[in-house]
Short mmCIF file of the C-alpha atoms (twelve columns), coordinates in Angstrom:
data_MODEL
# 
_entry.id   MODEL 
# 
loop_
_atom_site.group_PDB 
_atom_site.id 
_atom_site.type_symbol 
_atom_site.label_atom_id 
_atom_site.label_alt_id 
_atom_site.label_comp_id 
_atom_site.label_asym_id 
_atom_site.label_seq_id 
_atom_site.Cartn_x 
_atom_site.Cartn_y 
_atom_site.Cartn_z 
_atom_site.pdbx_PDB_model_num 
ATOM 1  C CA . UNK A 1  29.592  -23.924 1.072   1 
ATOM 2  C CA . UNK A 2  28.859  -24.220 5.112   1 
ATOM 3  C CA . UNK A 3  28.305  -21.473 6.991   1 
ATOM 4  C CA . UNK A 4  28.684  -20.821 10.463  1 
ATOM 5  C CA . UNK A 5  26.296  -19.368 12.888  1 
ATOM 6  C CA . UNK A 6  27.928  -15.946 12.713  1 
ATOM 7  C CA . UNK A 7  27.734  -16.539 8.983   1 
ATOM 8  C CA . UNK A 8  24.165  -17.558 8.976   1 
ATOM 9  C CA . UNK A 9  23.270  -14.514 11.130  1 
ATOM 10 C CA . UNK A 10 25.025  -11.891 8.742   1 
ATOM 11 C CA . UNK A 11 23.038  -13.245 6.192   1 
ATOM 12 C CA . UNK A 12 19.677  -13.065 7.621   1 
ATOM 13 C CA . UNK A 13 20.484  -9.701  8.930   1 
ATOM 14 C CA . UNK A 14 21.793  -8.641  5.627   1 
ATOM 15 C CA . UNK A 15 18.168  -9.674  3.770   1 
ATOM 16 C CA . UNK A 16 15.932  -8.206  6.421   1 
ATOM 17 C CA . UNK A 17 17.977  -5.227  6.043   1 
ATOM 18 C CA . UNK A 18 17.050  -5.340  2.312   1 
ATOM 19 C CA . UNK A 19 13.822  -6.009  2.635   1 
ATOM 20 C CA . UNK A 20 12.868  -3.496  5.039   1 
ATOM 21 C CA . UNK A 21 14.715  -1.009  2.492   1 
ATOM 22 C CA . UNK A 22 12.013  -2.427  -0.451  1 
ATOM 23 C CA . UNK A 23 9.203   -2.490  2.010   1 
ATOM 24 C CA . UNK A 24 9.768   1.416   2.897   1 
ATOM 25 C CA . UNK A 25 10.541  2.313   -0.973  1 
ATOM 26 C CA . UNK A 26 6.545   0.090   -1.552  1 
ATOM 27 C CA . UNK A 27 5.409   2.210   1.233   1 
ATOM 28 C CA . UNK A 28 5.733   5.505   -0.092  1 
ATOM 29 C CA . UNK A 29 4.891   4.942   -3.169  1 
ATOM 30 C CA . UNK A 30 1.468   3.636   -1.654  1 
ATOM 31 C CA . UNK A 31 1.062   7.059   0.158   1 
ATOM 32 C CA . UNK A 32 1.773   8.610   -2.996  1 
ATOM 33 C CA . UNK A 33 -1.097  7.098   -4.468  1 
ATOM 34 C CA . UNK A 34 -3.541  8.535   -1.807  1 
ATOM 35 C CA . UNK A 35 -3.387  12.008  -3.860  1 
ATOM 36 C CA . UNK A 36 -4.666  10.058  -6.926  1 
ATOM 37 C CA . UNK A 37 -7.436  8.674   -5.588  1 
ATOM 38 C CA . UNK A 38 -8.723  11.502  -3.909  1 
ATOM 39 C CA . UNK A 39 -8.337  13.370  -7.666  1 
ATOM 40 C CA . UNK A 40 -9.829  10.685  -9.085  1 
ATOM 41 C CA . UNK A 41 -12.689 10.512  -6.531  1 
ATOM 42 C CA . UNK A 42 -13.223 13.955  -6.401  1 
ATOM 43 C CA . UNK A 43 -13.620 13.802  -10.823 1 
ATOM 44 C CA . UNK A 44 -15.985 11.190  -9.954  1 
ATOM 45 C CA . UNK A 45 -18.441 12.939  -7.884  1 
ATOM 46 C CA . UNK A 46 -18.348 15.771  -10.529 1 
ATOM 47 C CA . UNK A 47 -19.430 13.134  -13.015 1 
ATOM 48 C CA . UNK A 48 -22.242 11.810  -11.166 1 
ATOM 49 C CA . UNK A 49 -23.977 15.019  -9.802  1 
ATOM 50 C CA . UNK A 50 -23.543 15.949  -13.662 1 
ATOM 51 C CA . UNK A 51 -24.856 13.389  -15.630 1 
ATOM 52 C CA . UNK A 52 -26.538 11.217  -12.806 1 
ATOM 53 C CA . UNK A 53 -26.708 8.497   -15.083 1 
ATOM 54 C CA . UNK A 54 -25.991 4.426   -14.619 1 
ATOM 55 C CA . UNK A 55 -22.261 4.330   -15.621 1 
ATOM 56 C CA . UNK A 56 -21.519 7.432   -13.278 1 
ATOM 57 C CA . UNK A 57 -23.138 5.716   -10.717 1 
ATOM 58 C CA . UNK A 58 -20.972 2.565   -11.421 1 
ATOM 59 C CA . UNK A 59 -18.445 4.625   -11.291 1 
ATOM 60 C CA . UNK A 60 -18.958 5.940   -7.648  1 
ATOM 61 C CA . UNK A 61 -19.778 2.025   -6.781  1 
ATOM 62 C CA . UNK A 62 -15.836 1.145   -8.175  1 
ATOM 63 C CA . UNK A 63 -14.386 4.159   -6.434  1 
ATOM 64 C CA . UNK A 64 -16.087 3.019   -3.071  1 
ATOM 65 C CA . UNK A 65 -14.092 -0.215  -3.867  1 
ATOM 66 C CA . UNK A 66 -11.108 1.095   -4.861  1 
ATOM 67 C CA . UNK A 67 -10.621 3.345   -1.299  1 
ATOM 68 C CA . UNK A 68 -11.459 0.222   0.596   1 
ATOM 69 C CA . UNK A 69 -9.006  -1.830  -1.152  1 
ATOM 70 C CA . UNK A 70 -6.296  1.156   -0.870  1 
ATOM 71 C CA . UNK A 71 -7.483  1.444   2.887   1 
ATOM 72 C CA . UNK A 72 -7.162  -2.046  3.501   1 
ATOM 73 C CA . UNK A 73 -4.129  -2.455  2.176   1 
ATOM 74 C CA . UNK A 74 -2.814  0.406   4.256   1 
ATOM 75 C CA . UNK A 75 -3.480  -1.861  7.323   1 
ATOM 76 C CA . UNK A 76 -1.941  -4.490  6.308   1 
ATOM 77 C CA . UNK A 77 1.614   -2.164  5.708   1 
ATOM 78 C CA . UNK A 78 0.786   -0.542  8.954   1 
ATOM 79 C CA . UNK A 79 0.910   -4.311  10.359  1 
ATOM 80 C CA . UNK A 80 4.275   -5.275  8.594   1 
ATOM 81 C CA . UNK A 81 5.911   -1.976  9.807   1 
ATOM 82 C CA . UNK A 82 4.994   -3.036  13.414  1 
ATOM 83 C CA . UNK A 83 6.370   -6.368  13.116  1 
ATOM 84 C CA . UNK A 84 9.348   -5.551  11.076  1 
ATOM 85 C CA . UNK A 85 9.849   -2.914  14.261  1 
ATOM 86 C CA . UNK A 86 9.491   -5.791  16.268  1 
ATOM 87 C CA . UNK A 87 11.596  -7.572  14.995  1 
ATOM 88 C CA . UNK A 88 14.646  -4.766  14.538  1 
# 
């Protein structure tokens, strides 16, 4: 099948379309997760001021990871929204 140009565009403006639409749906459900974490750290702090013991404080150690990971990967959808607006 050979497409023209016109046909060619459609298409390419058809998939960003639908990727931008996935890319927002990822996006929210990464802010959702935000509430979570915070839960999760704040359980984790109870933990460790209670029992103050190795495995809480490995605990805090993966939850320090965790937000940086979550934070980092904020970033980088903060980046792809500013290109895909770019790009629109």
């Amino acid at each position: 099948m050979i497409l023209g140009v016109r046909g060619c565009v459609h298409l390419f403006v058809q998939e960003f379309k639908n990727q931008r639409t996935l890319f927002q749906s990822l996006q929210s459900e990464l802010e959702s997760h935000q509430n979570e974490i915070t839960s999760l750290e704040e359980e984790i702090q109870q933990l460790d001021a209670k029992y103050h013991s190795p495995e809480s404080g490995a605990l805090v150690k993966d939850s320090t990871q965790l937000h940086k990971k979550y934070d980092t990967t904020l970033q980088k959808a903060a980046k792809v929204r500013k290109q895909m607006t770019l790009l629109c």
